[in-house]
N, C-alpha and C positions, 0 to 999 in steps of 0.2 A: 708553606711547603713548596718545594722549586722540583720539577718536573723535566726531564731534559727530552724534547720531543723527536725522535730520530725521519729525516727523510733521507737516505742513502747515505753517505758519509759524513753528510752535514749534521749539523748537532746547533740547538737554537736553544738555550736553556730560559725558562721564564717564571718570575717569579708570582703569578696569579692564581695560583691553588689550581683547583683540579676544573676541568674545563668540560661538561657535558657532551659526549658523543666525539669523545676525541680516539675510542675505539681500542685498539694495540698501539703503544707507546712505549717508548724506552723508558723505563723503570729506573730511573736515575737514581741512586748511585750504581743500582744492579747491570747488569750485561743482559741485553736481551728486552723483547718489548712483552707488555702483558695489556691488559684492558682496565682501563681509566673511564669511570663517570666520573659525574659532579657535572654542575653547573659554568654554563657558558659566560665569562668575563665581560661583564658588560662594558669595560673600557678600552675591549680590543677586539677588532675583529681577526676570523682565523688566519693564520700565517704558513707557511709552510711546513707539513708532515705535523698537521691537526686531525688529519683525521684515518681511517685505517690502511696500517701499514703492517711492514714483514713481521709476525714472530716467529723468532726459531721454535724447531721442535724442539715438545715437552714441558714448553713453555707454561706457567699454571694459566688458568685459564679461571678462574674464580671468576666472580660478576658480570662474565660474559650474559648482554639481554639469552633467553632461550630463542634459538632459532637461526641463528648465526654460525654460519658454516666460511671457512677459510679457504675455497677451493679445495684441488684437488693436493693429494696426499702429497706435501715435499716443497710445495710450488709457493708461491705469495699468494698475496690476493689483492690490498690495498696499499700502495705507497705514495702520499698523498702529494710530495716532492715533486712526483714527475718520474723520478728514477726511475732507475733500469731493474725490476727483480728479482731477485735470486736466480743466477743463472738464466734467464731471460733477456729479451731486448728492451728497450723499452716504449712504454706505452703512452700513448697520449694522457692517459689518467694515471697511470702508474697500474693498472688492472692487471694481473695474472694471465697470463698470455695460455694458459694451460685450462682455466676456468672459464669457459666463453657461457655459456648454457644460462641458462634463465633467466635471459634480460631482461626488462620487462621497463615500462616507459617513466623518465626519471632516476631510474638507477641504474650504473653502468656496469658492463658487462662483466660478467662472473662474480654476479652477487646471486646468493640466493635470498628471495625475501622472506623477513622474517615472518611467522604465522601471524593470525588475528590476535596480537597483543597488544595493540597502541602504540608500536613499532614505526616507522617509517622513515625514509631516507632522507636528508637535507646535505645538497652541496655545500662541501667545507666540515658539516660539522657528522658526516655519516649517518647512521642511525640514531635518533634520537627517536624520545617515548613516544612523542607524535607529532606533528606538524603542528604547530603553532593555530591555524587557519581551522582544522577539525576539531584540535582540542577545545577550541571555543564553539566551535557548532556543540560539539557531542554534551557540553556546557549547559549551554543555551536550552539542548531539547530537553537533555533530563530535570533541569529547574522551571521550567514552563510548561513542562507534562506535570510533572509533581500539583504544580499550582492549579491547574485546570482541572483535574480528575480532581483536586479540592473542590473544588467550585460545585463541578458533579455530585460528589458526595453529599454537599448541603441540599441537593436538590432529595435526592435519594433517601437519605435519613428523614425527612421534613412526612416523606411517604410512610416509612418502616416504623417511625415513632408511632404514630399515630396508636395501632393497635392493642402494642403492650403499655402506653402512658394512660390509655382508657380503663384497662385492669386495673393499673397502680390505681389509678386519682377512683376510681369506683371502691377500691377499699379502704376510702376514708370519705367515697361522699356519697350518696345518691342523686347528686344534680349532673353525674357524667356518668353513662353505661354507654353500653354496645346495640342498637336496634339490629335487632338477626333478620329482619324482615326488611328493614331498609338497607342493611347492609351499611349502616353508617355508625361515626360514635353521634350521638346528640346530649345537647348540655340543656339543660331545664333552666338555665337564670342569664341573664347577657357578662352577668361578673365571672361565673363560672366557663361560660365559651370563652372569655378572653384571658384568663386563668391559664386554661388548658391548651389554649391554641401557643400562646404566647412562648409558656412551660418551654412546648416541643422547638419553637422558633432559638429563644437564647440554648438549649442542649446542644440543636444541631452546629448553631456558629460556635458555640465553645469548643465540641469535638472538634471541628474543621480547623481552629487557631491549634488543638493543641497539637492534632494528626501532624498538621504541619510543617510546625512548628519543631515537633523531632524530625519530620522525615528527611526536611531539609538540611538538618545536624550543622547548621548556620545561625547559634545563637548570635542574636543584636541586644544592644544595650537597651534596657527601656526604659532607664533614667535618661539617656540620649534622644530616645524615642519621644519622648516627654517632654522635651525640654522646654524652654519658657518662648514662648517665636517669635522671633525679629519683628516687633514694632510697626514698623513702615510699611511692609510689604502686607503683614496680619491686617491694618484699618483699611489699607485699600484693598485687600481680597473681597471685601463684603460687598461695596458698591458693585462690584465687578460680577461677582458673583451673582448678585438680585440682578442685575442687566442681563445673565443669560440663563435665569429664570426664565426671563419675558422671549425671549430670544424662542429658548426652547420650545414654549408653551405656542407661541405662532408657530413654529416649525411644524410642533404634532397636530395644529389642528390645518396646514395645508397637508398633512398628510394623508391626517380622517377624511378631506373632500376627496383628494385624488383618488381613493379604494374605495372610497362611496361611488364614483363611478363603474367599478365593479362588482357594486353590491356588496362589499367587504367592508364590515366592521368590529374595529377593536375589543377583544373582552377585556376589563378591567374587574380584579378585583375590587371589593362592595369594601371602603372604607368608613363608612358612616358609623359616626359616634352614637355609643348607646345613649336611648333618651328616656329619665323618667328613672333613673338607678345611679346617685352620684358617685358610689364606691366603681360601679362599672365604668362610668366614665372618666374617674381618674386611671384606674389601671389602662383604661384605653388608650389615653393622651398619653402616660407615660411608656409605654410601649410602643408607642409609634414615632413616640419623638425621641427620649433619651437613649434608651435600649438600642436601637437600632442607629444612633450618629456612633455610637461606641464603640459598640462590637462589632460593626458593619466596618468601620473606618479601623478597626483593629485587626481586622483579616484582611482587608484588600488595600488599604494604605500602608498599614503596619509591616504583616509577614509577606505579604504575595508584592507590592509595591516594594518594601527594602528589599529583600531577596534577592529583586530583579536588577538592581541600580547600579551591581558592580558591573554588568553589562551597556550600562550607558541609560540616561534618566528617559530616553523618548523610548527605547523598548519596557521601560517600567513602567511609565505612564500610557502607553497606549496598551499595553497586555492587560495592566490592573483594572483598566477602564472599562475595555473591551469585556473583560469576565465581571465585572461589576454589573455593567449593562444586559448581558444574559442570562447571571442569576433571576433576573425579575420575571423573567417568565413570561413576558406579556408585551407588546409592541407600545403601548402607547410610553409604560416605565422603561421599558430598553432604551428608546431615543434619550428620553430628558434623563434618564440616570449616566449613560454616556457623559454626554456633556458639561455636564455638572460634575462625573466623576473626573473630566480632564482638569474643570478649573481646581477643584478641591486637590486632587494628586498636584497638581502645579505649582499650586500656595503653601503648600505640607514641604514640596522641595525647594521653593522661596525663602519661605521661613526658617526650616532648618525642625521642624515639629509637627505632631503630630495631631496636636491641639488645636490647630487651626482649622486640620478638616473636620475634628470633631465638632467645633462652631458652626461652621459653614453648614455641614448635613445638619447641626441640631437647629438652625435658622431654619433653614427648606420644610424642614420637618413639622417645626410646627406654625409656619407660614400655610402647608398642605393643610394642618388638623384642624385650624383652630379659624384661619379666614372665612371659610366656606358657611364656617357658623356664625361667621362676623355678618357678613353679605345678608347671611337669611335671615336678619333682622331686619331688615329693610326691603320696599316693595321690589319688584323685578328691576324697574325702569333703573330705580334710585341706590340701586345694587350692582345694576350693568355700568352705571357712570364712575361709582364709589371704586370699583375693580378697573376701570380704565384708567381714572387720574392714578392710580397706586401702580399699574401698570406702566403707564408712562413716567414715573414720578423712577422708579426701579431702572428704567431703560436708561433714562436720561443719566440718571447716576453713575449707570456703568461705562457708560462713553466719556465721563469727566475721569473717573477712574481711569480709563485705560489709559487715556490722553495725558494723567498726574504722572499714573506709573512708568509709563514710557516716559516721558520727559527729565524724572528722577534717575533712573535709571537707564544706561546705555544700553546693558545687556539685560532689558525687560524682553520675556517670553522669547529666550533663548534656553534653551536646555546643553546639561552639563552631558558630553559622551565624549569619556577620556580611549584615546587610543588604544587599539588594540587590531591584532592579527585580520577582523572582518570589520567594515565600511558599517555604517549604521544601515545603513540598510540591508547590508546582508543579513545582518544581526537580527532588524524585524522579522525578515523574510524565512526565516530559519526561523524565529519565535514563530510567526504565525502557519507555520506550515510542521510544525512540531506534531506528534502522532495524540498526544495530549490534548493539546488545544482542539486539534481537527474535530477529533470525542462531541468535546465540548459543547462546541459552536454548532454540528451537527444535532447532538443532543436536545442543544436549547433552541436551535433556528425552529424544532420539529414541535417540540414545545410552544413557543410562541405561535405558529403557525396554526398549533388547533385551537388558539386561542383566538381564534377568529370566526366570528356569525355572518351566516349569509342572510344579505338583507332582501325580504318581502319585495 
């Protein structure tokens, strides 16, 4: 379709369809200009009497944005040429010499701006929907509030379950009631506490993937999601991965000295495998290890990590990371779940899959469950040394690792952030200052925080 765009008597005919915020335009083959959207010509930038110019009165005015007033009654308003307006002199912007009133900074005089509609002025191309620059903030904060107040909710439900799963599971068992006097639920057998605890744990990540999962109205492929992952980068994630294991685990325990000097000490949740019940200790191991590399790595790598990436992979990686680490609730798992969620988020975008973090969390996992029972076969001494060589043996690994994968690769531990309208780090700075996240990170800093005993 060929558009003939009028600036004064000149006439510029072009044949690139309809050009976004080009305003009142001459109506080619018609007499007369009217209002033209569409999108902006990625092959050309604007030219002359692109953007709002004279319409005669009576002119239809159909798909004018709402809020868009032409000056005063008779007069111009825009001629983007430069020319002289309707009976007027002319203006350095071509502006209506009769509409001076509500200037306002950025848009030139005798415009009035349009209301709160996602409206906004760009030189050349007049009003468009919104500034390029905002429409990626306003982007940013509604997909990163959405994700975060997920994060919340899992916390939230994990509380609200409790009560009414105690009725359900009490009407088919008597190993779980309600004590009215402790105020608590109690479970009579250690299969049934991890039965019921567990129950409540996969409920709440499934509602959180599913909540999400609509809210965002951003289905992804999860045959894509799944896919089979790149080889090379997959064998070396592991070594890398076991290296900042060890990394981390020195990290939290200069931490534990440093607040021992203030009498501050970490609560951890009581992981210990039941003993003496093998049906309980299998649902134990499986619910610490599989259960949670899956569904865990399915909400925060999966929805909350893809979601994020059309934004650029370092605000996907540090947001998912970041709300990874303060679901735990508890300062000693916040640091090392961090860390480990950067490498796993890392390798998942290395790879091209999903499967890889699922590995990587299901190694950690039952390196956590199943070592500590390893070790407690053996006397103190011969248990402290047995965890040092494995220790060192982990670290060592991940320095050969990192040194393979760098050496392979040129662009190892570079992240992909394809252009757009804000700098990555605006983009952070906007994620993390998001009214969502704020929630969030608030909510869990206060959480962790009481998860701290003052020491004798």
């Amino acid at each position: 379709m060929a558009f003939c765009i009028g600036s004064g008597v000149n006439v510029l005919e072009l044949d690139f369809g309809v050009w976004k915020g080009f305003g009142w335009m001459n109506e080619y083959p018609e007499n007369g200009y009217g209002y033209k959207g569409g999108q902006q010509n990625p092959q050309r930038e604007h030219s002359s009497g692109n953007d709002w110019i004279y319409r005669q009165p009576n002119q239809n005015t159909e798909d004018v944005p709402p809020g868009f007033q032409t000056g005063a009654s008779g007069s111009n308003t825009w001629n983007a040429g430069g020319g002289a307006p309707m009976g007027g002199p002319q203006q350095p912007y071509g502006w209506d010499p009769y509409a001076q009133q509500n200037a306002q900074p950025g848009v030139p005089p005798g415009w009035t701006p349009p209301p709160q509609t996602g409206y906004a002025y760009m030189q050349g191309l007049g009003f468009v929907e919104e500034r390029p620059d905002m429409k990626e903030k306003r982007s940013i904060k509604q997909t990163v509030t959405a994700v975060s107040l997920t994060a919340v909710l899992f916390s939230v439900l994990s509380g609200l379950l409790v009560l009414p799963m105690t009725f359900l599971f009490h009407l088919f068992t008597d190993q779980i009631y309600y004590d009215a006097q402790q105020g608590r639920t109690v479970a009579t057998t250690q299969l049934m506490a991890s039965i019921f605890n567990n129950t409540i744990y996969i409920l709440c990540l499934l509602t959180c993937i599913v909540l999400l999962f609509l809210a965002l109205r951003r289905p992804f492929s999860m045959k894509r999601l799944f896919q089979v992952p790149k080889a090379e980068p997959a064998l070396l994630s592991v070594p890398i991965f076991l290296g900042v294991t060890v990394v981390s685990s020195g990290l939290i325990g200069l931490l534990e000295q440093f607040l021992s000097r203030f009498r501050l000490s970490p609560v951890t949740p009581d992981f210990t495998a039941p003993e003496g019940d093998t049906a309980a200790f299998l649902v134990f191991t499986l619910c610490m290890t599989v259960v949670p590399a899956f569904l865990e790595e399915l909400l925060f790598r999966g929805v909350i990590m893809t979601s994020l990436r059309r934004y650029g992979d370092t605000v996907a990686l540090l947001v998912s990371s970041l709300l990874f680490a303060l679901v735990h609730g508890n300062f000693v798992q916040a640091v090392n779940a961090f860390l480990l969620a950067m490498v796993m988020g890392y390798f998942i975008l290395r790879t091209g899959s999903l499967w890889t973090g699922i590995l990587l969390h299901l190694l950690n996992n039952v390196l956590a469950t199943l070592l500590p029972l390893v070790l407690a076969g053996f006397s103190q001494q011969t248990g402290e040394l047995v965890n040092l060589i494995i220790s060192a043996a982990f670290l060592l690994g991940g320095i050969i690792g990192v040194v393979v994968f760098a050496v392979r690769d040129k662009h190892a531990f570079r992240l992909i952030n394809p252009d757009g309208a804000l700098s990555v780090g605006a983009r952070v700075k906007t994620a993390l200052l998001s009214a969502g996240f704020l929630i969030a990170a608030i909510y869990y800093v206060v959480t962790i925080a009481i998860n701290f005993e003052v020491l004798g």
